[in-house]
C-alpha positions in Angstrom: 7.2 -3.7 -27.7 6.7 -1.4 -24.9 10.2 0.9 -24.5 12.0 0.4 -21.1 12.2 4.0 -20.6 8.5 4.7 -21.1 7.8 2.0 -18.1 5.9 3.3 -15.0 7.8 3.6 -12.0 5.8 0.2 -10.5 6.4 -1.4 -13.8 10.4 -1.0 -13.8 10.7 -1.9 -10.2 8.9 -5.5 -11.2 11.7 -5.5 -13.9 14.5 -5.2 -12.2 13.1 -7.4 -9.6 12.1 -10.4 -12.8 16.0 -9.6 -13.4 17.7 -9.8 -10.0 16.2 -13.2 -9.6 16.8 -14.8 -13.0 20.1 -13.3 -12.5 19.6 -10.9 -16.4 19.0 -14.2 -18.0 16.4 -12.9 -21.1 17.7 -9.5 -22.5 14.9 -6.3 -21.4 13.0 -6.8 -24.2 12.1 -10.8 -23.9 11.7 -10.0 -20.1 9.6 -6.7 -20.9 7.5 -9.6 -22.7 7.3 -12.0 -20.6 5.9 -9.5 -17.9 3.5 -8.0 -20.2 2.0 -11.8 -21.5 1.5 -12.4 -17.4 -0.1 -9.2 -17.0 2.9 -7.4 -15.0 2.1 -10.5 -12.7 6.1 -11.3 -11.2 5.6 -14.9 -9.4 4.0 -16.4 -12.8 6.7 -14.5 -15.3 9.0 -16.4 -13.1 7.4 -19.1 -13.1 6.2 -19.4 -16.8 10.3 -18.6 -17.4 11.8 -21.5 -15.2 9.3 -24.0 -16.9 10.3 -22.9 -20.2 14.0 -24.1 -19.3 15.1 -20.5 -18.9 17.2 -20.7 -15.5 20.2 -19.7 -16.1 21.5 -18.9 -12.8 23.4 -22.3 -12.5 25.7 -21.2 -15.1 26.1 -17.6 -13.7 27.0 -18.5 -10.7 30.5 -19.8 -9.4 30.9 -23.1 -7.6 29.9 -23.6 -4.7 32.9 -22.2 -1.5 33.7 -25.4 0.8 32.0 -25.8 4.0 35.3 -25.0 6.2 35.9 -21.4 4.6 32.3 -20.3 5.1 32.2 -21.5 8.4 35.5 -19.8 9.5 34.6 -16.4 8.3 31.0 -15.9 8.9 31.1 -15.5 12.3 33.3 -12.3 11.6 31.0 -11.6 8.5 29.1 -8.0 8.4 25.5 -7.7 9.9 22.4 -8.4 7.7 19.4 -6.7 8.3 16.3 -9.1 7.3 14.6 -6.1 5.8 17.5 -5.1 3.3 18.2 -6.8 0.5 20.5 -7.3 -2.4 20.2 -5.1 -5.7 23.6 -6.9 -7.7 22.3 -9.1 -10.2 24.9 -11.3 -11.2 25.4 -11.2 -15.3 24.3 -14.8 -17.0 26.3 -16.9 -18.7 25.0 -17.4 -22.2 27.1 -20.0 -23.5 27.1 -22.9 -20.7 24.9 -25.7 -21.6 20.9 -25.7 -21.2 20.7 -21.9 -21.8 17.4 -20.2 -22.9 18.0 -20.6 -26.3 17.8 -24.3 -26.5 19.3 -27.2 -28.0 19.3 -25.1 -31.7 20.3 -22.0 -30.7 24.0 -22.3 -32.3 22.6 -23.5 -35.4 19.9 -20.7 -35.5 22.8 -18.2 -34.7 25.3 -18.9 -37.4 22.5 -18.4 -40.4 22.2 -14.5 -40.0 19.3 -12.5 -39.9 17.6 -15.4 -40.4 18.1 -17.3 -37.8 17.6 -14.4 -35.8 14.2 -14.2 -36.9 13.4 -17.9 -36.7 14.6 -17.8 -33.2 13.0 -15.2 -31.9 9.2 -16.5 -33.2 10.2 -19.9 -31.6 10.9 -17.6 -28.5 7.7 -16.0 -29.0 5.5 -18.9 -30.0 6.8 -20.7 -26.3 5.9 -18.0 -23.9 2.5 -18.0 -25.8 2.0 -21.6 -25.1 3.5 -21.1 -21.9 0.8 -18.3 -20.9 -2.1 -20.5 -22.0 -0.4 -23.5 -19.9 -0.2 -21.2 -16.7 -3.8 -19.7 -17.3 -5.2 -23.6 -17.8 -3.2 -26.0 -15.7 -1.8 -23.4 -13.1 2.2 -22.5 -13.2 4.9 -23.8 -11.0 3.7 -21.9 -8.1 0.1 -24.0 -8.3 2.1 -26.8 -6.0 2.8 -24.4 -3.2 -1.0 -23.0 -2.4 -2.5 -20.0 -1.1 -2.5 -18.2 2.1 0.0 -20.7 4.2 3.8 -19.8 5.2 6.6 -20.8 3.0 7.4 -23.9 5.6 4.5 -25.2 5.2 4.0 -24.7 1.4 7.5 -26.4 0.4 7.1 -29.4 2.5 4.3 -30.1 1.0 5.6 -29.4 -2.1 8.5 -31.4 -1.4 6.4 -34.6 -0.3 4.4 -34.4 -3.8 7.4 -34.7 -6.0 9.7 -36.6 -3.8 7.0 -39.1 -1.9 9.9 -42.1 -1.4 11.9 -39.3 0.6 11.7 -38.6 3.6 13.2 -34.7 4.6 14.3 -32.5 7.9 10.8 -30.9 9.6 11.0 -27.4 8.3 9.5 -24.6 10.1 5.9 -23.5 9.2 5.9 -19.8 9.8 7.5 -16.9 7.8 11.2 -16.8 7.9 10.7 -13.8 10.6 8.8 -16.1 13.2 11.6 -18.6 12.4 14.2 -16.0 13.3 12.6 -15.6 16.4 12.2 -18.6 17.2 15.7 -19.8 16.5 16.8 -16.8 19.1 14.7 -17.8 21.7 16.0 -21.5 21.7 19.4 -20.1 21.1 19.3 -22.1 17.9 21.2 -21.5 14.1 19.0 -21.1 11.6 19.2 -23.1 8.5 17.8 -21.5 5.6 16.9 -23.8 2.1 16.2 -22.1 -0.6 14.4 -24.8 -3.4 14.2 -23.9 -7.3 11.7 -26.6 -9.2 13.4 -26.0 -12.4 17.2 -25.3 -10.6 20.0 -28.0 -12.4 21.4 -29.4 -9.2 17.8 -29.6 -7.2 16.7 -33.1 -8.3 20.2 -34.1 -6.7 20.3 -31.9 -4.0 16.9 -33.6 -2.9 17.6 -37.2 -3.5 21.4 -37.0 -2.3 21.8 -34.3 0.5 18.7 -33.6 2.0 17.2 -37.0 2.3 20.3 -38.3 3.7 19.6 -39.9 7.1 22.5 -38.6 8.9 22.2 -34.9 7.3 18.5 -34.8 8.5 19.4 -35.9 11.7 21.9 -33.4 12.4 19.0 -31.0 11.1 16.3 -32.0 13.3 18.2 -32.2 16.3 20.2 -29.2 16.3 19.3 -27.0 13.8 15.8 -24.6 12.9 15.3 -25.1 9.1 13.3 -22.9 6.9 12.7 -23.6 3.7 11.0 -21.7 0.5 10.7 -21.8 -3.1 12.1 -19.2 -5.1 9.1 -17.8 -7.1 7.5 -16.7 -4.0 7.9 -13.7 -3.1 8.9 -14.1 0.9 11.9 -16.5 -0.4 13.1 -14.0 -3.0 13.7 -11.3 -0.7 15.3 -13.9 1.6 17.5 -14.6 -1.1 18.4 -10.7 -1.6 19.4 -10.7 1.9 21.8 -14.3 2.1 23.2 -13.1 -1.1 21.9 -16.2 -3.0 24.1 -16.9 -6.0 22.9 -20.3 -7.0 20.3 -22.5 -6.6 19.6 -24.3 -4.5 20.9 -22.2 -1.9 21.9 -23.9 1.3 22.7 -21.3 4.1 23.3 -21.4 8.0 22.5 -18.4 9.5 23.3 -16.7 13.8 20.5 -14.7 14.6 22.8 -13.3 17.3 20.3 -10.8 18.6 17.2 -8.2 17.0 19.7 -6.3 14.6 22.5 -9.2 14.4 22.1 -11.5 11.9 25.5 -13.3 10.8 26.0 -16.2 7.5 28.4 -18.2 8.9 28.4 -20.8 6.2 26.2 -20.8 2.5 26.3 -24.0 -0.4 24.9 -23.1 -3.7 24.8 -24.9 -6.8 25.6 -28.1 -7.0 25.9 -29.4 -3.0 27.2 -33.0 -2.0 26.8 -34.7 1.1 30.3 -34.1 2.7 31.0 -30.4 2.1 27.0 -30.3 4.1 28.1 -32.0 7.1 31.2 -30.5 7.1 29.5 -27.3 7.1 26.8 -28.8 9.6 29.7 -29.5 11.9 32.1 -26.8 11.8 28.5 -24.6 12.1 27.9 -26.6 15.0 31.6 -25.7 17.0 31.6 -22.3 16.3 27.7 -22.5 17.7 29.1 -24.1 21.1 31.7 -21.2 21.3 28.9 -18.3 20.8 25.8 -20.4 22.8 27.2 -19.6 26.0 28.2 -16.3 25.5 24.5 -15.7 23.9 22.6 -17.1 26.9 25.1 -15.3 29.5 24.3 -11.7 27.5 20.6 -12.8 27.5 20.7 -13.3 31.2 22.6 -10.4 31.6 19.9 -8.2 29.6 17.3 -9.8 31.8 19.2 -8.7 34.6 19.8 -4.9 33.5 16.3 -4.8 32.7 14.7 -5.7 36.0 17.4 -3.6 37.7 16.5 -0.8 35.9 12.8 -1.3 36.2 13.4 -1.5 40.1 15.7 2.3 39.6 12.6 3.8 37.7 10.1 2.5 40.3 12.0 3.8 43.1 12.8 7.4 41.1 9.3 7.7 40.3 8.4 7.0 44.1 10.6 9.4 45.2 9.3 12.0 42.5 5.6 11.5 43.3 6.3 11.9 47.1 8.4 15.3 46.4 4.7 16.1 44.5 2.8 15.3 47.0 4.6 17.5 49.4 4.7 20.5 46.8 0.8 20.1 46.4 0.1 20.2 49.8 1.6 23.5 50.3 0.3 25.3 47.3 -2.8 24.1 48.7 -3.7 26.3 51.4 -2.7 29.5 48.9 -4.5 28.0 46.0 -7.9 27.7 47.9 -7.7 31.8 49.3 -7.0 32.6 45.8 -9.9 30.2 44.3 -12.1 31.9 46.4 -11.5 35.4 45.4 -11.1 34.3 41.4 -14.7 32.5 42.0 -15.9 35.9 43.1 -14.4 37.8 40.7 -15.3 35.6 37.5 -18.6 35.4 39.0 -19.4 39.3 39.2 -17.5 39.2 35.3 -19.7 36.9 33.7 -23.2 38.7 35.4 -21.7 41.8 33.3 -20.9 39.6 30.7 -23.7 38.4 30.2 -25.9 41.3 30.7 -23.9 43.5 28.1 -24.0 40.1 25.9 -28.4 40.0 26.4 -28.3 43.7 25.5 -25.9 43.5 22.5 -27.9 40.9 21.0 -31.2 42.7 22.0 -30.1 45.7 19.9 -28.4 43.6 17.0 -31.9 41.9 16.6 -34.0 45.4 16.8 -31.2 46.5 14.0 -31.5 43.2 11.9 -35.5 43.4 12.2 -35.1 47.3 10.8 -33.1 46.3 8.3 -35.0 43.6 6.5 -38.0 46.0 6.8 -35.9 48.8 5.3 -35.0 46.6 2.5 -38.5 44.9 2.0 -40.3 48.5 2.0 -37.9 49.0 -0.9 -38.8 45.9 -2.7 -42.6 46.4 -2.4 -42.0 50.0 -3.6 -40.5 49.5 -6.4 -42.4 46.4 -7.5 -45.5 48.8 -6.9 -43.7 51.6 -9.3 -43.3 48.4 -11.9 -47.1 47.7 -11.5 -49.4 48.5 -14.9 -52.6 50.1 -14.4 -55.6 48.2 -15.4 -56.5 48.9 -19.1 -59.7 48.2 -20.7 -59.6 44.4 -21.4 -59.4 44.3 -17.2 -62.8 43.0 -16.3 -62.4 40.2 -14.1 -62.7 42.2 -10.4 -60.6 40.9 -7.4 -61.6 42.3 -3.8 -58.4 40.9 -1.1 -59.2 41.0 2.3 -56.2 41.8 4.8 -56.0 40.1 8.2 -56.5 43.8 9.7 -60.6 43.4 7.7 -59.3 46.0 5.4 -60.4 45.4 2.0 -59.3 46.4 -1.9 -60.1 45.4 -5.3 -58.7 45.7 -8.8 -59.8 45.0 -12.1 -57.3 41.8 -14.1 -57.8 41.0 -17.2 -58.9 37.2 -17.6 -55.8 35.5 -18.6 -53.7 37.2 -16.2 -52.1 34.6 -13.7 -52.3 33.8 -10.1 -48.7 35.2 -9.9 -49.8 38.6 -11.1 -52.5 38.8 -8.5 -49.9 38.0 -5.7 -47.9 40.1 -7.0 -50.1 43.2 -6.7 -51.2 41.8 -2.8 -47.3 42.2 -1.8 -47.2 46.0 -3.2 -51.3 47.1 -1.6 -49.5 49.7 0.8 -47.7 51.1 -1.9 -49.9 51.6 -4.7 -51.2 55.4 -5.3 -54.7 54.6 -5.0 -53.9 52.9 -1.1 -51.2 55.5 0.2 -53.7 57.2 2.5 -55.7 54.2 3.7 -52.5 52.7 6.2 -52.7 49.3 4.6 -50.6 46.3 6.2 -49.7 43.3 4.3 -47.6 40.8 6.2 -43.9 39.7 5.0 -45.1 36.3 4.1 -49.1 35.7 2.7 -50.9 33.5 1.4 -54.0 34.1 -0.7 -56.7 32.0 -0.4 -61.2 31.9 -1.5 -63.5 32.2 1.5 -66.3 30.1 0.8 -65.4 27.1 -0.3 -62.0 27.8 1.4 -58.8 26.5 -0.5 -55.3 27.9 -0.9 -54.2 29.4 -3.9 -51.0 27.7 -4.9 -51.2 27.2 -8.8 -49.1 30.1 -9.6 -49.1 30.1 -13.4 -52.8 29.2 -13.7 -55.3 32.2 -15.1 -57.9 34.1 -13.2 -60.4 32.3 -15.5 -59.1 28.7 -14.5 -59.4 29.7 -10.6 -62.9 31.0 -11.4 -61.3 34.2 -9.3 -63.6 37.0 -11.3 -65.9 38.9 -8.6 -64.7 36.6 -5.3 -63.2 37.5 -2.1 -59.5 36.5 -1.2 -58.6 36.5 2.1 -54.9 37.5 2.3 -53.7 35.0 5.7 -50.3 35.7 7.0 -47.7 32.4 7.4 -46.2 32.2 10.3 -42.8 30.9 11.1 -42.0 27.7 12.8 
């Protein structure tokens, strides 16, 4: 078992996320587990830990507030911000009914260590068979699809385990289009969140949100967004609403950009009349606030096109003051382009003259110096150069590109390399000091009749078939 303090940085912020939404219900190591088995993966460990029974939020949350409370103090509630979100976990309650443990878990308790042990392979062997299950048949998440918006997702969702019902239209998009959209239409924003596995959901479904009167008031008056809980969209919505229970049922004033307000939230186990009395009340206080919303939307359409007409007319006045300040730099500006076009041009002739010469005279030096330096090479690889000694039979007579012409003796394994080497050091050599020899910087040696270059380098006289033929030394030119 992997220690909690040894967990990368990523993996400890999916821990305490697995935790905030099961509300601490499996101690850090089942959970540390349970993430591991799904491969760090969040959505299934969630999902392979609700189908195992293991929500345990209904018992660690309190009941449900009434409808009136909510109603009369969320108006004066604090701001939400939809990107922040909650980081209180609320502790589990380990000994209400339907707890992770299961129906033996008192019995397994009172026989010691034991028990302990026998618990914690049962523990074990589930998750196991709860991995395979998600990896086979797909987890709880495999009714929702890919790619599509929560809306969309949990009405389908909806209609495949609940086909006899019929349920409020919920909005398609994410829940920031639907925040948007319930602005625009000066609408409140009801906000469902649905857990498969939750104690009270089967109810909620078949009593509250089915109910013809409920989804009337819904459709009619009301944006709904709805998500399930083990995506990941719905869990941060649930951060933000402060979701204690599920299912959550939450009315929400998207006032303006940064002003988001609860003004009534059911959780837990949710009957019909505390909904429409929530619904209603909602509704009242909506009346109060919809014309003061439209009036300071109005009023912000107004400020805005007034300004715009205040910065059209500023920047009129500005470009005209411009205009005027050109025009009479103008006359100045031209006299003195004249005489700067005079003077650069004059500059840049001398420029460029002392720039032709400089370079002129850094090339003459550049050209002296690689001469200098190749002099010195060819000397001293003429001082390195062995005389002939008495196995040198094979004779070599080089031609130069000037018709001068020398010879040497080689012996007959000596290498092509040895006789370039002695063409590159001619001038130097004692017996050619006096005779003003000129070998070019680059050469190439090759046989006048048949003609072909001599490239082979490490191949001997005798291979070349060199012994008592004319090389024509021919200078390479650069590109």
């Amino acid at each position: 078992m992997e220690d909690p303090q040894r967990l990368s940085p990523e993996q400890q912020a999916q821990l305490e996320m697995f935790n905030e939404v099961t509300a601490n219900a499996r101690d850090p190591a089942g959970a540390i587990q349970l993430l591991q088995a799904c491969n760090w993966n969040v959505e299934q460990a969630l999902a392979l830990h609700w189908t195992a029974g293991d929500d345990t939020t209904g018992a660690a949350a309190s009941s449900a507030p009434s409808a009136s409370s909510n109603a009369a103090s969320g108006l004066a509630a604090p701001l939400l911000n939809p990107e922040q979100g909650n980081r209180q976990a609320v502790a589990p309650d380990r000994g209400a009914a339907g707890s992770a443990e299961g129906p033996f878990a008192g019995a397994l308790s009172r026989t010691g260590i034991f028990g302990r042990f026998v618990q914690g392979a049962l523990q074990f062997g589930a998750t196991i068979l709860h991995v395979l299950g998600t990896f086979i048949f797909g987890g709880a998440t495999a009714f929702l699809g890919d790619g599509a918006a929560s809306g969309g997702l949990l009405t389908r969702a909806l209609a495949t385990q609940y086909p006899q019902l019929q349920f409020p239209v919920l909005y398609e998009g994410s829940f920031v289009q639907a925040l948007q959209e319930a602005r625009r239409d000066a609408k409140l924003l009801v906000v469902y969140l649905h857990s498969e596995n939750g104690r009270f959901t089967q109810n909620f479904c078949n009593q509250v949100l089915s109910n013809d009167f409920i989804r009337m008031m819904l459709d009619e008056n009301f944006l709904v967004w709805g998500g399930d809980i083990t995506r990941m969209e719905s869990h941060r919505v649930a951060q933000m609403i402060h979701a204690r229970q599920y299912p959550c049922f939450c009315v929400l004033l998207p006032a303006s950009v940064d002003e988001i307000r609860v003004i009534g939230a059911l959780n837990g186990d949710i009957q019909v009349d505390p909904t429409v009395a929530l619904l209603t009340t909602c509704l009242e206080e909506m009346e109060m606030h919809r014309s003061e919303i439209v009036a300071r939307r109005e009023q912000h359409v107004e400020d805005r096109s007034l300004r715009q007409e205040q910065d059209v007319e500023y920047q009129q006045a500005l470009e005209m003051d411009k205009k005027r300040e050109e025009d009479a730099k103008a006359a100045r500006i031209a006299e003195e382009e004249q005489q700067k076009v005079e003077a650069d041009r004059l500059g840049e002739e001398a420029r460029v003259a002392e720039k032709a010469q400089q370079e002129a005279e850094d090339e003459a030096a550049q050209v002296e110096k690689q001469r200098v330096e190749s002099e010195a090479k060819r000397k001293r690889k003429a001082s390195e150069l062995e005389m002939p000694g008495p196995e040198a039979k094979a004779r070599i007579c080089i031609k130069l590109p000037t018709g001068q012409r020398t010879e040497r003796k080689f012996a007959a394994d000596a290498t092509l390399a040895d006789v370039y080497k002695w063409a590159d050091c001619l001038p130097f050599l004692p017996e050619n000091q006096d005779k003003g020899l000129v070998v070019p910087e680059r050469f190439m040696l090759k046989t006048s009749f048949p003609s072909r270059e001599l490239t082979e380098m490490d191949r001997t006289i005798l291979e070349l078939e060199l012994a008592g033929a004319m090389v024509l030394l021919a200078e390479i030119e650069d590109d």
